[in-house]
N, C-alpha and C positions, 0 to 999 in steps of 0.2 A: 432937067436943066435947072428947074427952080431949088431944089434939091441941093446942086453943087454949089450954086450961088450963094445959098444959106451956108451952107459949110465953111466955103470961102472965106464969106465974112465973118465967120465965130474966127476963124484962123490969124484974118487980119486984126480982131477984134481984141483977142486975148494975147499976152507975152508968151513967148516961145519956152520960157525958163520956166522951170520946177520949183521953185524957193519958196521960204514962209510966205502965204499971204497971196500968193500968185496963182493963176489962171494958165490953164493951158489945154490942145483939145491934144488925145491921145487914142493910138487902136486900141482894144483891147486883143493881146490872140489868145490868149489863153486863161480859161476860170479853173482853178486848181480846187478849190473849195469854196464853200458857198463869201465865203469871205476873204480868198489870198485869189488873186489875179497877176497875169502877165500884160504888161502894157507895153507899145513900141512907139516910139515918141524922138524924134532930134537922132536918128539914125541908133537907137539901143532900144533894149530890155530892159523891164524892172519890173521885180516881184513886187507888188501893191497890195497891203490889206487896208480893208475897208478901217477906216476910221471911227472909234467908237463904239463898234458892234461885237462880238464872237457869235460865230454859225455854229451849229453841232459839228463835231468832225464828223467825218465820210462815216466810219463803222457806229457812229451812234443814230439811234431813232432820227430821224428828218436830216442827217445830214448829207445823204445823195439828193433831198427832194431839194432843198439849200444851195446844190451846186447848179441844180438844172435851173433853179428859180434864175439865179442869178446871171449866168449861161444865157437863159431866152431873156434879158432883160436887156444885156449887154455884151453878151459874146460876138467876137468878130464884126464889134461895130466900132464907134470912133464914140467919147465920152468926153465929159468936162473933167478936168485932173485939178480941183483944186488943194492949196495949202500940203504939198508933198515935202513929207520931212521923216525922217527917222525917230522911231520912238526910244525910247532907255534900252530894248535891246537888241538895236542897232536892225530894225526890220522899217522901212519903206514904209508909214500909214499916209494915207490921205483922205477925203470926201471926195465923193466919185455920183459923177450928176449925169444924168441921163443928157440927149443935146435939147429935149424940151423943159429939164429943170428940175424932175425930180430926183432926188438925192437918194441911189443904190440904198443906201444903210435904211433910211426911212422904210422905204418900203420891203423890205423882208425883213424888221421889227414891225411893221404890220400884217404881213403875212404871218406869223409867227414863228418866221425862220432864223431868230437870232435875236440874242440877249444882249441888254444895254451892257456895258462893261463896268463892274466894279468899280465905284472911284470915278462915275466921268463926272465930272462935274461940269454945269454952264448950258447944256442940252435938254432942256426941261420937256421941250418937246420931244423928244427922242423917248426918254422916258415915260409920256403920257403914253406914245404910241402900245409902249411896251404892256404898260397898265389894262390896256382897251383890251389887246390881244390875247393878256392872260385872261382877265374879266372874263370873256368871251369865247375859251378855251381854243385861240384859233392856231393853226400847227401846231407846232410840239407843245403846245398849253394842253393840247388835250391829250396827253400822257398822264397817266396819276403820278408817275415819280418820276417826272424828269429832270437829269440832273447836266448842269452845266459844263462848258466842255475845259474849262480850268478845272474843276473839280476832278472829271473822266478822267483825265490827262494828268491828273497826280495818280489815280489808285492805278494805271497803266506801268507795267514794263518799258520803259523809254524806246524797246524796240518793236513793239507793237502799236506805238502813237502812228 
């Protein structure tokens, strides 16, 4: 009972709408990869990737451990959806918050399941995290030659990605 009540009130608490800047709670039903999610929100779907971050894809080192990470974090629960917008090529990113506050992307860049993204600029924290986990060779930091999953995904046949 205390439970729904909480829920309730994040439902009443945040706007209904998707747009820059806004707040919204969402299912998750489906984690595709440790970083592209299915959300169901206002009677639809939408493919969600994590905001800021790239996972290894599925066939590289850690990125089945990436999908489960993210999975028992948030699968088939309800999450905070904020600031949902399309990026330049035309894909769904958002920040995706657990409903106690922590923010999906943070913590599997501290797990070391995923790399700050080339170019983010403004996230400094994001990137400290990244720093600690390489430091500290934590997941795919403890690979000698791990390689990014933009990079993977150039030397790839387009139909092997």
């Amino acid at each position: 009972m205390k439970k729904s009540c909480f829920l309730l009130g994040l439902l009443l608490a945040v706007p209904a709408m998707g747009t820059a800047g806004e707040e919204f709670v969402a299912r998750v039903i489906a984690v595709h990869e440790g970083d592209r999610l299915t959300i169901y929100h206002q009677g639809r779907k939408d493919i969600v990737y994590l905001r800021g971050v790239d996972c290894p894809e599925l066939k590289q080192p850690h990125g089945k451990q990436a999908k489960h990470a993210t999975a028992a974090y948030i699968g088939n629960r309800d999450v905070i959806v904020r600031d949902l917008k399309r990026n330049r090529q035309g894909q769904m990113t958002a920040d995706i918050f657990l409903l106690d506050g922590r923010q999906i992307a943070h913590e599997l860049v501290k797990e070391g399941l995923a790399w700050v993204q080339p170019g983010r600029a403004g996230d400094q924290a994001l990137k400290d995290m990244e720093e600690l986990a390489r430091a500290s060779g934590t997941g795919l930091w403890a690979e000698p030659n791990v390689i990014s999953p933009w990079k993977w995904k150039a030397t790839k046949p387009a139909h092997q990605n």
